[in-house]
Structure formats: C-alpha cells, structure tokens
C-alpha positions in Angstrom: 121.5 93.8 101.0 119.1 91.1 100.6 116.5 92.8 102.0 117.0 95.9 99.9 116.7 93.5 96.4 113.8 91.6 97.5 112.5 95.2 98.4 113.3 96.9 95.1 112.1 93.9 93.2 108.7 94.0 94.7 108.1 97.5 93.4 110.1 97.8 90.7 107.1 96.6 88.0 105.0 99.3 89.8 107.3 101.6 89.4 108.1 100.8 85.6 104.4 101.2 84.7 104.2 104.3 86.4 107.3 106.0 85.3 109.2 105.6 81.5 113.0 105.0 81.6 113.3 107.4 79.6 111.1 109.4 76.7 110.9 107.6 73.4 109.5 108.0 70.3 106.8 106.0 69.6 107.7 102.4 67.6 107.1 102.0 63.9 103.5 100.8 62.8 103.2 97.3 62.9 106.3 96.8 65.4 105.3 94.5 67.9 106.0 95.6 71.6 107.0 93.1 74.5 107.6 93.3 77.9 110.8 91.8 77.4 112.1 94.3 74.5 110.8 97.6 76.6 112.3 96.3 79.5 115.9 95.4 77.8 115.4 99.1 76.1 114.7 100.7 79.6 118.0 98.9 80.9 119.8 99.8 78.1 118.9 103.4 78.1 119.9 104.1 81.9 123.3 102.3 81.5 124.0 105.0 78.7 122.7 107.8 80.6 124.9 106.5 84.0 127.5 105.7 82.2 127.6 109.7 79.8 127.1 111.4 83.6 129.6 109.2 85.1 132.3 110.6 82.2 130.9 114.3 82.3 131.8 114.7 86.0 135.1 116.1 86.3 137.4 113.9 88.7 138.0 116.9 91.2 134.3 117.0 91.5 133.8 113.3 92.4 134.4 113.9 96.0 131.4 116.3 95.6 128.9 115.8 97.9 125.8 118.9 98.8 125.3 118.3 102.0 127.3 116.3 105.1 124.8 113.6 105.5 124.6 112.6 101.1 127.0 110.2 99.6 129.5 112.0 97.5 129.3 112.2 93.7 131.7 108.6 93.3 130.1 107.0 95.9 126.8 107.3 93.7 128.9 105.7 91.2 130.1 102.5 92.8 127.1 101.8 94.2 124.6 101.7 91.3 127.6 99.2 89.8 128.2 97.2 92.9 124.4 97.1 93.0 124.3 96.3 89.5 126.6 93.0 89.8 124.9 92.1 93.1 121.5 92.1 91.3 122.5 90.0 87.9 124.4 87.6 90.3 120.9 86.7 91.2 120.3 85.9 87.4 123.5 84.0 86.9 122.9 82.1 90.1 125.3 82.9 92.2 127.5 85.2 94.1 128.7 88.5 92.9 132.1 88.7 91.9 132.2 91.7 93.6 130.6 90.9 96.9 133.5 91.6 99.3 133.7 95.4 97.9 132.2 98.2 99.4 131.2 101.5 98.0 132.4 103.6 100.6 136.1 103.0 99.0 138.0 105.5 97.7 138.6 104.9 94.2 139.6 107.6 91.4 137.0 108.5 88.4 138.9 105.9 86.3 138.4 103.6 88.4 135.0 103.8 88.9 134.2 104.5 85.3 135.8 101.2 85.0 133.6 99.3 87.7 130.5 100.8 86.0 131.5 99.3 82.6 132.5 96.2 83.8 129.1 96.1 86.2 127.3 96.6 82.8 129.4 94.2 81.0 128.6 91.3 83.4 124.8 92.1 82.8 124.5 92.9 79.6 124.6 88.9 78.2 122.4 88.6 80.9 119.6 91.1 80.6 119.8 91.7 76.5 118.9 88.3 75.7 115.8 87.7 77.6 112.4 87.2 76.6 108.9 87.3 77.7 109.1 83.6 78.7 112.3 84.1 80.6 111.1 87.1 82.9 108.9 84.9 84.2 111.1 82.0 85.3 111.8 82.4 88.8 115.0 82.7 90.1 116.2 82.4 94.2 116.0 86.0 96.5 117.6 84.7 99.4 114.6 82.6 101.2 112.0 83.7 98.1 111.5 82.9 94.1 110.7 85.6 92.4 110.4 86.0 88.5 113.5 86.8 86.5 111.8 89.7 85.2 112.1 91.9 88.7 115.4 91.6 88.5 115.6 93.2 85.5 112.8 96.0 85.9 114.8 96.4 89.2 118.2 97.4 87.7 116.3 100.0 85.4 113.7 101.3 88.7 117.4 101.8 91.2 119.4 102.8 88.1 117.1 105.5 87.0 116.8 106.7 90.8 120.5 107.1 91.3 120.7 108.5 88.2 118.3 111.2 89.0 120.6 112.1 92.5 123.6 112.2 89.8 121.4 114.6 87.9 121.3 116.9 90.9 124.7 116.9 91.6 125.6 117.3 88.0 123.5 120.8 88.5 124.8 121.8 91.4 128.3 121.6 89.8 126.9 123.7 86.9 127.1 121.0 84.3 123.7 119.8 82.1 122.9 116.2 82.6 122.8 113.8 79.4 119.4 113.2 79.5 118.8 116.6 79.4 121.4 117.7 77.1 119.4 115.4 74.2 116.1 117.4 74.6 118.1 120.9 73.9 119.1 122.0 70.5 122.4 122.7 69.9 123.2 126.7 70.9 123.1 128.5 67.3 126.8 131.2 67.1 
C-alpha cells in the first residue's frame, strides 16, 4: 500500500495538469486562482461525483462486475474510501482508522455509502483548509517526505480514475453517470 501512495503521489501533479477534475466554468474577472483553491475544488468535485454514482447504483447491482478478472461494482466503492482514509492519514500523521479493513469484504450499498461519507468526512477538515503554503510542507511517505500537496492532488488523480471505471459500470447497467447527467438537458414531454 505504501508503494502504491508514494506511486500515485509522484504522478498525481502530472496528471492534474494534464487532465481537469472536472469541466468548469471559467472564474469571475478579477478572482484570483491558487493551486491550493483549484486543488480543494478538484477534491471536492470528485467526492460529489463518487459519492451521486455510489447512490445511483441500485443495491442488486453492486455485486456487478463485467468481466471475471474486474472488481465488482462495491468493491470500487470501498476502495476509493479505504484509499481515501489511508491517504489523509498521511496528512493527519498517522495511522488510518481504517487500516485493518479490506475492500474485498462484503458489505451492503448502505454500508458502503456510509464508508464513503465517513472516508470524506475524515478528509474533508483536512483537505478544505489548506493553502498554497501548506501543500508544500512535507509530510512522511513511509521512508520519504513529500509535500502535503501530493497528497491531496493524489485523492483527486485515484478518485477521478475509479470514478471513471464506476462510469463504465454505471453504463453497462444502462444507467447515465452524474457527471454526465449535468451536461444533458433535461428530456422536454
């Protein structure tokens, strides 16, 4: 698991330049931009979006999976939130609270819906009160420092990527994802 955060963390400011959380209309005129606030808004976007796809699955469906060798629909679920408290452990300083859990358990929608709130709700005091300053305070990866800041691009970078497998399952179950959903207009009767 280490390995994997120190991983994602490395890339995860590539990947943020390279590819929006999530399209937004352009700021105001005169609105200031930071790395801090487009970051916290990229975070905030994806726990919305996880959170509306995580609801919009029907329960039967969460043991949905397209092919043998993929994770099943809930699976997706409890690991973007166990990944979720493993990664703002790192900015609390120390271990998740959820450590011993694995993903692989069977748990019902409710349940996991839950997990994925609390995992937000132990980040959020975390994430939406930092500022350019504090993303670049370094904070322990196992044997490494690294800046604050990765940590945070990185929940945004792994949450939009399991969100877009949920997306595809989502599909395949002949439901329209959130994200999606916003760019239509409503049908007309």
């Amino acid at each position: 698991m280490k390995l994997t955060v120190t991983l994602s963390l490395t890339v995860a400011f590539t990947a943020l330049v390279v590819v929006p959380a999530a399209p937004q209309s352009p700021p105001p005129a005169g609105q200031k931009l930071t790395l801090s606030s487009q970051a916290v808004g990229g975070y905030t976007a994806i726990q919305s979006f996880l959170l509306e796809a995580a609801e919009l699955m029907p329960e039967a469906d969460y043991l949905f999976k397209p092919t043998p060798e993929t994770r099943p629909f809930g699976q997706l679920i409890s690991h973007v939130a166990l990944a979720q408290f493993a990664a703002c452990s790192l900015l609390q300083g120390g271990p998740s609270p959820k450590a011993a859990e694995k993903e692989e358990t069977p748990r019902s929608k409710a349940v996991l819906i839950a997990l994925l709130k609390e995992s937000a709700t132990f980040c959020n005091p975390l994430v939406t009160g930092m500022t350019d300053e504090g993303m670049m305070q370094l904070v322990k990866v196992g044997a490494i420092e690294g800046p604050r800041g990765l940590v945070l691009i990185g929940l945004s970078v792994h949450g939009n990527e399991v969100y877009g497998t949920i997306a595809v399952y989502l599909r395949l179950k002949g439901l329209v994802p959130p994200t999606t959903a916003r760019q239509r207009p409503e049908p007309t009767k």
